[in-house]
C-alpha positions as CSV (number, residue, x, y, z in Angstrom):
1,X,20.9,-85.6,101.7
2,X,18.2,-85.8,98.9
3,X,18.2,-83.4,95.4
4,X,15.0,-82.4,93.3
5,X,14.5,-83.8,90.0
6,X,16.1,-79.9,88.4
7,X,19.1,-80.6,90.8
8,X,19.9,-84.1,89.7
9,X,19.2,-83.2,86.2
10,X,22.0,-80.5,86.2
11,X,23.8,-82.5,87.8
12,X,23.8,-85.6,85.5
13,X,23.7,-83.4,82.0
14,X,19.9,-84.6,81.5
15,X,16.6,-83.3,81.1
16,X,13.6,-83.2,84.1
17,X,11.3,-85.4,81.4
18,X,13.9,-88.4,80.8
19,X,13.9,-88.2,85.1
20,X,10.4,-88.4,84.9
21,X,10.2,-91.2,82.1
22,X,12.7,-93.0,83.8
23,X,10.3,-92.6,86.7
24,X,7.3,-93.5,84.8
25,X,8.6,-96.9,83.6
26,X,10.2,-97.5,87.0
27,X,13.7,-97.3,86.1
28,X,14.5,-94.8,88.5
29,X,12.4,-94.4,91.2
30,X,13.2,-91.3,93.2
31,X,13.3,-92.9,97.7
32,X,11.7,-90.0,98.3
33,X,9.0,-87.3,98.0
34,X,8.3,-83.8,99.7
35,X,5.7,-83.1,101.6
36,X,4.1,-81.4,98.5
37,X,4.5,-84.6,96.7
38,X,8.0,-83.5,94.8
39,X,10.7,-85.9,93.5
40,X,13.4,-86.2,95.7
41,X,16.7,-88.5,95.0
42,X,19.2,-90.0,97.4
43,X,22.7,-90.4,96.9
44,X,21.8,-94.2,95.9
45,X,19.5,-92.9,93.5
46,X,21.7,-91.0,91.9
47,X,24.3,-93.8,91.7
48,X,21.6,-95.9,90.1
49,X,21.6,-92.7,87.7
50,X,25.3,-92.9,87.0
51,X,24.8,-97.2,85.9
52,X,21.9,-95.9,83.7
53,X,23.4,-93.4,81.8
54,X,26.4,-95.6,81.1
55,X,24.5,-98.2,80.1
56,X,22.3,-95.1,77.6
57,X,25.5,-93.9,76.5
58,X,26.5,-97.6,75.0
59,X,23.1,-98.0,72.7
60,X,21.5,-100.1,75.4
61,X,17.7,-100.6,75.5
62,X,16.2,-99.5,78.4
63,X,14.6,-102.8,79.5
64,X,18.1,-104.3,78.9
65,X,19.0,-101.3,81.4
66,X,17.3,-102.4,83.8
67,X,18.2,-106.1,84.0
68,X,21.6,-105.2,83.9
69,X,21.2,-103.1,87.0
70,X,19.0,-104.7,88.8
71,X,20.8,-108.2,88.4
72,X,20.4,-109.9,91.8
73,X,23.8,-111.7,90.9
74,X,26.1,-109.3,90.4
75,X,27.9,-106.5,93.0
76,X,29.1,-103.1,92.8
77,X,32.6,-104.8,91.2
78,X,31.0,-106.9,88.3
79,X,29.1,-104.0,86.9
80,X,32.8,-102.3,87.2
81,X,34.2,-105.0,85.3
82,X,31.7,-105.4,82.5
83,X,31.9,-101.4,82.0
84,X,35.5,-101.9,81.5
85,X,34.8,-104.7,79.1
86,X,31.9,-103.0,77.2
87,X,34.5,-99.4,76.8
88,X,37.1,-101.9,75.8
89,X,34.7,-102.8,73.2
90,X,33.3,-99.7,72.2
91,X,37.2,-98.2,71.8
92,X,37.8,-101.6,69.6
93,X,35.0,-100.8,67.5
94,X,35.7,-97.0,67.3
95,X,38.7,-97.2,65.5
96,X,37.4,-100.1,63.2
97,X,34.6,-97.7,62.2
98,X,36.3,-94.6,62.3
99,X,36.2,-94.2,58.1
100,X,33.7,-92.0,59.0
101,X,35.9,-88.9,59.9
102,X,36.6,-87.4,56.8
103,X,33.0,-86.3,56.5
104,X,33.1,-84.9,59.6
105,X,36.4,-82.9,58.8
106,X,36.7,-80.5,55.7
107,X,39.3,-83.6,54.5
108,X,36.1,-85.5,53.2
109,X,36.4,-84.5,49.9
110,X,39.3,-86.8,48.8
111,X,39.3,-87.6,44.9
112,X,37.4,-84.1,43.8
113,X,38.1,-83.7,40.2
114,X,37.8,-80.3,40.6
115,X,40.3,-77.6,39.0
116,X,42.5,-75.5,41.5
117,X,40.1,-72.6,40.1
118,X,36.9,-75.0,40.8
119,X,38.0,-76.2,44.3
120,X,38.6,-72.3,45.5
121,X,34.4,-71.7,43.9
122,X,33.2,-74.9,46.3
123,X,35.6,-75.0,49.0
124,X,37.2,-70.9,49.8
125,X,40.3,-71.3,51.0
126,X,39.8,-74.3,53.1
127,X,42.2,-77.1,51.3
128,X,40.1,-79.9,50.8
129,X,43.0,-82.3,50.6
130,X,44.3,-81.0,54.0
131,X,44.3,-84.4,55.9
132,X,44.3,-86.9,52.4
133,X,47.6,-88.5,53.8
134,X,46.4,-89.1,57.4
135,X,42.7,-90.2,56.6
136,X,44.6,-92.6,53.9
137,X,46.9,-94.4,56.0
138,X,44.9,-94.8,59.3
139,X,41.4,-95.8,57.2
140,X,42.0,-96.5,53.8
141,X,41.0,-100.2,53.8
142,X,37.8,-99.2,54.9
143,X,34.7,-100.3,52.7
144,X,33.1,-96.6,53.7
145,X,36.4,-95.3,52.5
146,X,36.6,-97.0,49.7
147,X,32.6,-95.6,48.4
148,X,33.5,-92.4,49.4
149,X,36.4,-92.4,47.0
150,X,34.3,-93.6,44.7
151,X,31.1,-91.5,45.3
152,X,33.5,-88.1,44.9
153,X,35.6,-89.0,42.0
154,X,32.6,-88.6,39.9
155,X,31.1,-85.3,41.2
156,X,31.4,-82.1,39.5
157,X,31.5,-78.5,40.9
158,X,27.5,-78.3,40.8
159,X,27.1,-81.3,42.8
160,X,30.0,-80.0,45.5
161,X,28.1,-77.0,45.2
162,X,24.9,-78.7,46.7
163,X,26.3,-80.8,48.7
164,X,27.8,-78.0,50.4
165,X,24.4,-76.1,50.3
166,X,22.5,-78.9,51.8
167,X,25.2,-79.3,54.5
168,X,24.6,-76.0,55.3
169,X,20.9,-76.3,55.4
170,X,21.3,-79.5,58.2
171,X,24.2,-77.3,60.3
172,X,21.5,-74.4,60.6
173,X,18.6,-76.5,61.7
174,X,20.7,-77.6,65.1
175,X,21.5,-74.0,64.9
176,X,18.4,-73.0,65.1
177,X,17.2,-76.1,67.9
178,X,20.1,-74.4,69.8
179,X,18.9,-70.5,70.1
180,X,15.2,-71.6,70.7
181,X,16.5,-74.1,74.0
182,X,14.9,-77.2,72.2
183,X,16.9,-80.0,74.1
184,X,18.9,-82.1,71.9
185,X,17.3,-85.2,72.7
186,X,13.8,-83.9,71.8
187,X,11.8,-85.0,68.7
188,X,13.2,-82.3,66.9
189,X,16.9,-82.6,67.6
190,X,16.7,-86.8,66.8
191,X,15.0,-85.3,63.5
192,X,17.5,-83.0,62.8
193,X,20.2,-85.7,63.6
194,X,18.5,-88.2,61.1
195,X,18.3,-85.2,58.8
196,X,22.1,-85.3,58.9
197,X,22.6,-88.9,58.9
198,X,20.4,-89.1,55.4
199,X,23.0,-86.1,54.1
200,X,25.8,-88.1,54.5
201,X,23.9,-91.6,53.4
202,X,22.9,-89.5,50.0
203,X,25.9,-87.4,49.0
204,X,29.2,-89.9,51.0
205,X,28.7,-93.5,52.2
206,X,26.3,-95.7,53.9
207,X,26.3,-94.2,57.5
208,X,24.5,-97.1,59.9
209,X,23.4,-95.4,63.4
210,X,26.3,-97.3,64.9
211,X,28.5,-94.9,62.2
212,X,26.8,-92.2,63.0
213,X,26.7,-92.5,67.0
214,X,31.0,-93.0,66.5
215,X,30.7,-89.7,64.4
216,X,28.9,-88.1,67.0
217,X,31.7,-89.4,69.4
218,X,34.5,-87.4,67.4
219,X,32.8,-84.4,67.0
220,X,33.5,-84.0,70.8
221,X,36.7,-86.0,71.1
222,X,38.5,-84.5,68.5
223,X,39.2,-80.8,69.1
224,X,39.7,-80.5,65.2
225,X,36.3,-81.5,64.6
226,X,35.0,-79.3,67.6
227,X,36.9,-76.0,66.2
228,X,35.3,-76.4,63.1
229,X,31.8,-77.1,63.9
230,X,31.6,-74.7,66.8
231,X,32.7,-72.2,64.2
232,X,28.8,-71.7,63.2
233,X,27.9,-71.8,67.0
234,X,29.7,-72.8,70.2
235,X,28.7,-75.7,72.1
236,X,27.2,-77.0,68.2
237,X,29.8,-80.3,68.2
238,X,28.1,-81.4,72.0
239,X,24.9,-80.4,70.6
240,X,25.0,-82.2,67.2
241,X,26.7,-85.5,69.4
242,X,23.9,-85.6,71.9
243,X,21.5,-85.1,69.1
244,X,22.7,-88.1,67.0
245,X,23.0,-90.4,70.2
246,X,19.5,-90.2,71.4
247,X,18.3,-90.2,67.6
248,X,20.2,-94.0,67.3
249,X,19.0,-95.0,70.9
250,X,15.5,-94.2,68.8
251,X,16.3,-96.3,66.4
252,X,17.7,-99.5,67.9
């Protein structure tokens, strides 16, 4: 049984040009080709596929990809065993890093020295100090914490008022990528997703690519940050994840 190169890419979430990159640089070389000269993959292939994107997924150069895979040492059960390792890792490092969920939820704005009449101007009827207690206890010795406290105590209703305007401005540009079909993995979407990054560097805390890829994480894992952002379009939080992803893969 063999697919095309549209087949496999539905099938593995992907787009037909990182098939044919991945091609091109002989990561994944389809065993087959039609008689018109068309990609065709296996069922090995796509198994190679499967190591590959695990290996994506994790922030791994694709060179370091391929000598992973292709390590003549290791069988089918070592891979297993250093992708449990690697998750164990990521999952370690997750919850280390994970200071960075009150910008994704409303909550972000702990320490406004706003009035009640202020807050209700900037924020509607959204309570800003919804999750203060939970964010506290599970992340408050957090350096990122710490300079966001810091960072909001001292803004005033103008500078909420921006920050909530520029916010705004980022949210519609993935709109936007999303009605026109631009893949989030393009040049544009990366853009977009360092567009964000910079909007939370400039108004909240130093967000590193490794922040922002564990950001992009919880915008999917947690269905609280998945209501809200699907709010101004569905599918946005899978967008806006796969967006930020690739743009730190860029980056490494």
């Amino acid at each position: 049984m063999s697919y095309s190169v549209g087949q496999v890419a539905g099938f593995a979430g992907v787009t037909v040009r990182t098939l044919h990159h991945y091609d091109g640089i002989g990561l994944l070389v389809p065993s087959e080709r039609s008689g018109a000269g068309h990609r065709r993959y296996s069922d090995v292939d796509l198994d190679r596929l499967q190591q590959i994107l695990f290996y994506r997924e994790l922030g791994f150069p694709l060179d370091e990809v391929a000598a992973l895979i292709d390590d003549p040492d290791a069988d089918p059960r070592d891979h297993l065993r250093r992708q449990r390792d690697l998750l164990s890792a990521r999952i370690a490092k997750l919850q280390e890093m994970v200071a960075a969920v009150e910008t994704a939820m409303e909550a972000k704005k702990m320490g406004i020295n706003l009035t009640p009449e202020e807050k209700f101007e900037v924020f509607g009827d959204h309570d800003p100090d919804q999750y203060e207690e939970e964010v506290e206890q599970r992340w408050g010795d957090t350096e990122e914490y710490a300079e966001s406290k810091r960072r909001q105590a001292s803004y005033t209703k103008e500078d909420w008022l921006r920050i909530q305007r520029e916010g705004d401005e980022v949210t519609q540009r993935f709109v936007a990528l999303m009605e026109a079909g631009v893949d989030p993995e393009s040049e544009e979407g990366m853009d977009a997703a360092e567009a964000h990054r910079q909007w939370i560097s400039r108004n909240h805390y130093d967000c590193s690519y490794e922040l922002h890829s564990c950001l992009g994480e919880m915008y999917v894992s947690d269905e609280r940050f998945t209501v809200n952002i699907d709010q101004a379009k569905p599918g946005l939080a899978a967008y806006e994840r796969d967006a930020i992803l690739a743009n730190a893969i860029r980056h490494a």
